[in-house]
Phi, psi and omega in degrees: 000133186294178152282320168240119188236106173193136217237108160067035177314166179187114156251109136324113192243131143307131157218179193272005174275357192140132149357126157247103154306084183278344171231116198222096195072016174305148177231136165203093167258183181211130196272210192266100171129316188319153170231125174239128178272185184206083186265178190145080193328163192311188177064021215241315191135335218299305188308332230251305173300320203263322174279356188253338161277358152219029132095010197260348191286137203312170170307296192328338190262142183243138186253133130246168180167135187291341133207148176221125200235154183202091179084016191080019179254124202275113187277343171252040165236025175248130200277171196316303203285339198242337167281316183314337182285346176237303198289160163108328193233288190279309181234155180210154167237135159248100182319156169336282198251091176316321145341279167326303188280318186248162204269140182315317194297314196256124167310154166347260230297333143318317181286283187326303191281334167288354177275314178322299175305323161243044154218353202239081159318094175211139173315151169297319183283014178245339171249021133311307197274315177282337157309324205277301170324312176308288190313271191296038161263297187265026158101329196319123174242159185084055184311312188303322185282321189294321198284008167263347216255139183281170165316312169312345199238027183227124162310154206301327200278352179281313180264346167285005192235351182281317183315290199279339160309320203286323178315288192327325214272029154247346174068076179278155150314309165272079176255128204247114182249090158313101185042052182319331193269350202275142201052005185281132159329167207273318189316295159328275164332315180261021167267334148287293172324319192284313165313319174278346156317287179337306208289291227273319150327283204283331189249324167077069157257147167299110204236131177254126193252126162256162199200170138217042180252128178296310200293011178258286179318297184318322189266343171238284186326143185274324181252069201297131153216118212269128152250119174229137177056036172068049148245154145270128204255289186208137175254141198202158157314169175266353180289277158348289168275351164277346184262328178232063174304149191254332192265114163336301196291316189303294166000302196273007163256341168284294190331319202268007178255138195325323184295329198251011185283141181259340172259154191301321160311139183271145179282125164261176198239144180270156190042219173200186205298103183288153203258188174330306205240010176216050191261125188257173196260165213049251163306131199297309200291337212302312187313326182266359174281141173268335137314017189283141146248206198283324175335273177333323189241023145190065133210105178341135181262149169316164158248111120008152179245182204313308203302350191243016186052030168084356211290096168296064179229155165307280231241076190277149177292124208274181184244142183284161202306293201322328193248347168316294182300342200256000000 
């Protein structure tokens, strides 16, 4: 049984112009150890979908889905008081932005021990001792000092390692790392990935990684999953999909990364993600596809089965005889 199950998702937001479908049908699972990034330009659905499976997303939004499951425990009939009980314990997400995400008002160490304090029977001196762990688990050094110290007074790369103690510290099954990297310096950055590899090894939860860096997919994931304009376009091994994407839009996204440009202009996807109010009909991607015809720009296009990755397209990109054969 997977650990993570979730079947035809769809969200919806009121807004006063009119309904915005921001996720539509997505599918995913995640067994126990797996790591699946979730790529896609902005606009793609990935946060939005993953927040909407824990339950964090605003009133305006209405969830459905055929099924969402989290350890065979069925996630959309659970009330508030039963939910609490999980997120936060069994799954935790480490947000976008750290800045943001942890509060001004309370030092490190307070934020860290209140997660302790509500899910963990633990002593004030054990969820000392555990904090203290927590830091010097994710690199922090001088821990005792740091746990006094507010958000302001910690650098981006500080408070993103503050982040993930506080996920870590019930030892979730799941941990979901929304842009772990984002505004952090290049340095930084692969001083996190490595550190949530590690983290992810050694205790062996289950890890969703969202992103839109391939070269962030490639060094972590075991798996992909192309989201475009809240679908999911195609899933593939990270193996797989980087020597044969089957969906245009992966394609046009490998093509655009610097290692693989063969010409001096670097290659782009023409327009952008449609929105509300430009959304067309039949294929989403068809308007930026250079394989669209009329077919493609009115009638929904299919998914594909496993050999085509899932490939929500009329025309999926074939994988060539040399590597068919090999």
């Amino acid at each position: 049984m997977p650990l993570l199950e979730i079947r035809n998702l769809t969200v919806e937001f009121t807004t006063a112009a009119g309904p915005f479908r921001a996720v539509d049908g997505v599918d995913a699972t995640v067994d126990q150890g797996d790591v699946l990034a979730i790529v896609g330009e902005s606009g793609s659905g990935k946060s939005v979908s993953m927040l909407a499976m824990m339950g964090l997303l605003p009133w305006t939004a209405t969830i459905t889905a055929d099924r969402m499951s989290f350890d065979g425990r069925d996630l959309r009939n659970l009330g508030a008081r039963e939910r609490r009980k999980v997120i936060g314990r069994d799954m935790a997400m480490i947000f976008q932005e750290p800045m943001s995400s942890l509060n001004p008002c309370f030092t490190v160490g307070f934020q860290i021990k209140e997660a302790l304090r509500q899910h963990l029977d633990l002593s004030r001196a054990e969820r000392h001792t555990r904090a203290l762990e927590l830091l010097d688990l994710v690199g922090i050094p001088d821990p005792e000092t740091r746990l006094k110290a507010f958000p302001h007074q910690l650098s981006g790369g500080m408070s993103q390692r503050v982040m993930i103690a506080m996920a870590l510290s019930c030892n979730p099954r799941l941990l979901i790392a929304d842009e772990p990297t984002t505004a952090l310096d290049v340095t930084i950055q692969a001083q996190i990935l490595d550190l949530l590899s590690d983290l992810q090894r050694d205790t062996g939860m289950a890890l969703i990684l969202i992103t839109h860096d391939m070269g962030v997919v490639a060094e972590t994931a075991q798996r992909v999953q192309v989201q475009y304009a809240g679908q999911k376009v195609e899933e593939q091994p990270v193996r797989s999909l980087f020597q044969s994407p089957h969906h245009p839009y992966t394609a046009a996204l490998l093509s655009a990364l610097p290692e693989r440009a063969t010409e001096r202009r670097l290659p782009t996807i023409p327009g952008v993600v449609p929105g509300q109010f430009d959304r067309p009909q039949g294929c989403l991607f068809s308007p930026r596809c250079a394989f669209a015809d009329d077919t493609c720009r009115k009638v929904d296009p299919p998914v594909q089965g496993e050999d085509m990755g899932f490939a929500r397209c009329h025309y999926p990109i074939a994988t060539p005889a040399k590597e068919a054969t090999s």
